[in-house]
Rosetta silent file (secondary structure, phi, psi, omega in degrees, C-alpha in Angstrom):
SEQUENCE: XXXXXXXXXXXXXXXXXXXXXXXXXXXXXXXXXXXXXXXXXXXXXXXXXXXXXXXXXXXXXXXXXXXXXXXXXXXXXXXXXXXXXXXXXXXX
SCORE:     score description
SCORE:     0.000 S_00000001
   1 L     0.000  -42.041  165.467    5.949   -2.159   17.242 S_00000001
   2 L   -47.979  -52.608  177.497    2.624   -0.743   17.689 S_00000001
   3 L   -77.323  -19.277  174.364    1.550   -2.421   20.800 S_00000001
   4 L  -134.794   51.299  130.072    5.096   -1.445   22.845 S_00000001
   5 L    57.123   32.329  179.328    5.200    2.385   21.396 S_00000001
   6 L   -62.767  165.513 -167.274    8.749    1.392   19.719 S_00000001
   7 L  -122.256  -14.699  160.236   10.671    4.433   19.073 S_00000001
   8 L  -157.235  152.379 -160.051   13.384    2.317   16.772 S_00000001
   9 E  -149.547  146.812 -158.678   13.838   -0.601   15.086 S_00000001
  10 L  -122.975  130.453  160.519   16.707   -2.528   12.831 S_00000001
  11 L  -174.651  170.176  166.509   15.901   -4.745   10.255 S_00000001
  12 L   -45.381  162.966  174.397   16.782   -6.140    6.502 S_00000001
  13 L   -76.581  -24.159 -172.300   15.381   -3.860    3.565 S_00000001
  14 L   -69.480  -25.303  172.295   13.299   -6.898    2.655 S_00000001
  15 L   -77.042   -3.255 -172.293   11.361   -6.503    6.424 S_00000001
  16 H   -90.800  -68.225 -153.845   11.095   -2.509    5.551 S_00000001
  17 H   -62.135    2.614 -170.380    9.653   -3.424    2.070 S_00000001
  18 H   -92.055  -37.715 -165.304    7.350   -6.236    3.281 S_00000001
  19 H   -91.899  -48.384 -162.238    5.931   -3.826    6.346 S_00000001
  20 L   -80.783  -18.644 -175.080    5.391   -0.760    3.877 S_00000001
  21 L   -81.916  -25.690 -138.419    3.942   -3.340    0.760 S_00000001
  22 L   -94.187  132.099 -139.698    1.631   -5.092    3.342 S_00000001
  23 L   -72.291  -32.413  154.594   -1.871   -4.170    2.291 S_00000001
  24 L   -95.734   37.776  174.446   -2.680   -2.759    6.376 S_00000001
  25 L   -19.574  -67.934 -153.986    0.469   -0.713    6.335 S_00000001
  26 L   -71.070  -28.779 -115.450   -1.441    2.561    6.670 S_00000001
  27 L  -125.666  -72.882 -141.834   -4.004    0.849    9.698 S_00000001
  28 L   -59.099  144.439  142.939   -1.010    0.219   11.907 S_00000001
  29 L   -84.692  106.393  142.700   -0.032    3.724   14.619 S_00000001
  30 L  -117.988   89.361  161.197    3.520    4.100   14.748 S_00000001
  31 L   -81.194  -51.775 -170.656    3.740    7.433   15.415 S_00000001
  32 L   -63.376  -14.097 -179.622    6.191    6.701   18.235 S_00000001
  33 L   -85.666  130.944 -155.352    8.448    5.384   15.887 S_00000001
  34 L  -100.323  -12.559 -172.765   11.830    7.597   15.101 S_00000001
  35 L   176.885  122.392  178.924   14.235    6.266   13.379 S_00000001
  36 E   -99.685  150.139 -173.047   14.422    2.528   10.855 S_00000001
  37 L  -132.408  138.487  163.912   18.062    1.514   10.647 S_00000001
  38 L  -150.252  124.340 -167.389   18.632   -0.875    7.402 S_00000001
  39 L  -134.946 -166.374  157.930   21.445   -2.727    6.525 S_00000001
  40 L   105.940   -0.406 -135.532   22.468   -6.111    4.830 S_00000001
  41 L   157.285  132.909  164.024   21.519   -4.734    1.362 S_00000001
  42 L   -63.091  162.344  173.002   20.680   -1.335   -0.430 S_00000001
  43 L   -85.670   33.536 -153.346   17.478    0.443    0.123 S_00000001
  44 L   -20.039  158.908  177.239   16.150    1.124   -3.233 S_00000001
  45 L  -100.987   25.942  167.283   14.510    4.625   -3.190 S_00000001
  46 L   -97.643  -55.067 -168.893   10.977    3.590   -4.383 S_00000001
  47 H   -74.440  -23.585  159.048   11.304    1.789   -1.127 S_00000001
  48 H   -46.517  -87.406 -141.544   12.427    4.927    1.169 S_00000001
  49 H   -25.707  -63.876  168.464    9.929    7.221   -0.124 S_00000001
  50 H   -29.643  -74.457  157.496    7.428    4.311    0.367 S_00000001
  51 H   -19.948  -67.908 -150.545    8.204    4.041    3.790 S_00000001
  52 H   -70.341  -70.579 -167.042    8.759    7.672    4.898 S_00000001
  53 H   -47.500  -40.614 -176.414    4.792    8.210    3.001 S_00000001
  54 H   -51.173  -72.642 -174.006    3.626    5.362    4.906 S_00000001
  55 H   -71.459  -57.266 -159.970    5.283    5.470    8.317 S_00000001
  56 L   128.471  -32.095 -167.370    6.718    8.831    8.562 S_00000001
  57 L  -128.983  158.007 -158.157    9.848    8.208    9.174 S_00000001
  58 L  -103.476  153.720 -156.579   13.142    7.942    6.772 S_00000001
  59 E  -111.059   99.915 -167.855   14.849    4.793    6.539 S_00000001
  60 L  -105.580  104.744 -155.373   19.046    5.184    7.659 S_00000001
  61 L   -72.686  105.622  162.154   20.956    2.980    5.202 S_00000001
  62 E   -84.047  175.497  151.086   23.870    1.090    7.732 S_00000001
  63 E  -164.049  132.585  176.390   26.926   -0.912    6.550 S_00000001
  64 E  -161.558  140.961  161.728   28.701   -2.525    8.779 S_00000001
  65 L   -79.496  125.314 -157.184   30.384   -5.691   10.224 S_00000001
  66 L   -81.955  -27.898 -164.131   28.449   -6.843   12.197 S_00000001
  67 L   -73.591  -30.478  172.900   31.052   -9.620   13.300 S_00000001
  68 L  -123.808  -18.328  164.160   33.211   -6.817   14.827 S_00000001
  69 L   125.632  -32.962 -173.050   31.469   -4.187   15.526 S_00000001
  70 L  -106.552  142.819  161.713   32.212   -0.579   13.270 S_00000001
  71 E  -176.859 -160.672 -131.907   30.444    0.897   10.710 S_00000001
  72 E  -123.698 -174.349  172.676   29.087    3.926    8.901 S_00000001
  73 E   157.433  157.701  177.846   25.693    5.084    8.356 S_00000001
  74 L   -77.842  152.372  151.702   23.582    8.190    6.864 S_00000001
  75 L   -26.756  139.437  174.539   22.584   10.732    9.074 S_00000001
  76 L   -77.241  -54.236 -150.430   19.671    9.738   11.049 S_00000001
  77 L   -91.959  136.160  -78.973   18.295   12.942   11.479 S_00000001
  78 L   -49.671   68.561  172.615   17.773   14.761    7.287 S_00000001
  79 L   -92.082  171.360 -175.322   19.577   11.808    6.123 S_00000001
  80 L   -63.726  150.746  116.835   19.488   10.957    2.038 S_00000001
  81 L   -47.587  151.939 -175.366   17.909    8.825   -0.360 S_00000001
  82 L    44.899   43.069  177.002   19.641    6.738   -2.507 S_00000001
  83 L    -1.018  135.857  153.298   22.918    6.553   -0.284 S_00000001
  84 L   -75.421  130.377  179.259   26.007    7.273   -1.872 S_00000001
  85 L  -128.001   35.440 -170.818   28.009    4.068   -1.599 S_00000001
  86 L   -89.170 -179.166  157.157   31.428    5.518   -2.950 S_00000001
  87 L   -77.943  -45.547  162.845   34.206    5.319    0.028 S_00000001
  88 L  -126.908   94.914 -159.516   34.818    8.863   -0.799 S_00000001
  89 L   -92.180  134.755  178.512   31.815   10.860   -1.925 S_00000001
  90 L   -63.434  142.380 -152.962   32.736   13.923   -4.096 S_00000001
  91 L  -117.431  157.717  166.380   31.975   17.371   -2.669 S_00000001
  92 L  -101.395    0.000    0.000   31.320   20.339   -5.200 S_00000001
């Protein structure tokens, strides 16, 4: 990602937590990179934060079928921690 200036990238939570765990995390420049997409699996929120301190950038929880094509997703841009994963999340 470093060497071709990616600007986004897709991957399992277990490739987020493996790249933010990995002992040169912090070594690596991705500054160009804008926005992690994660799907397949929740995102625990020890593992945003972890990211976001590392990298910079906030981690945007998908769900989707992948087999057809639609899904959901948090905002990219001030999206949450700890996704809400009701079908209809309750507004105050």
């Amino acid at each position: 990602m470093a060497r071709h200036h990616a600007t986004w990238f897709g991957a399992l939570p277990v490739l987020c937590s493996n790249l933010a765990h990995h002992p040169q995390a912090a070594s690596y420049d991705l500054r160009s990179l804008r926005v992690c997409l994660a799907g397949g699996d929740a995102v625990p929120v020890e593992l945003q934060q972890r990211f976001h301190a590392t990298f910079g950038v906030q981690i945007t929880e998908l769900w989707a079928m992948t087999e057809v094509g639609p899904g959901s997703a948090n905002p990219v841009a001030g999206g949450r921690e700890g996704g809400d994963r009701s079908a209809c999340p309750r507004r105050a």
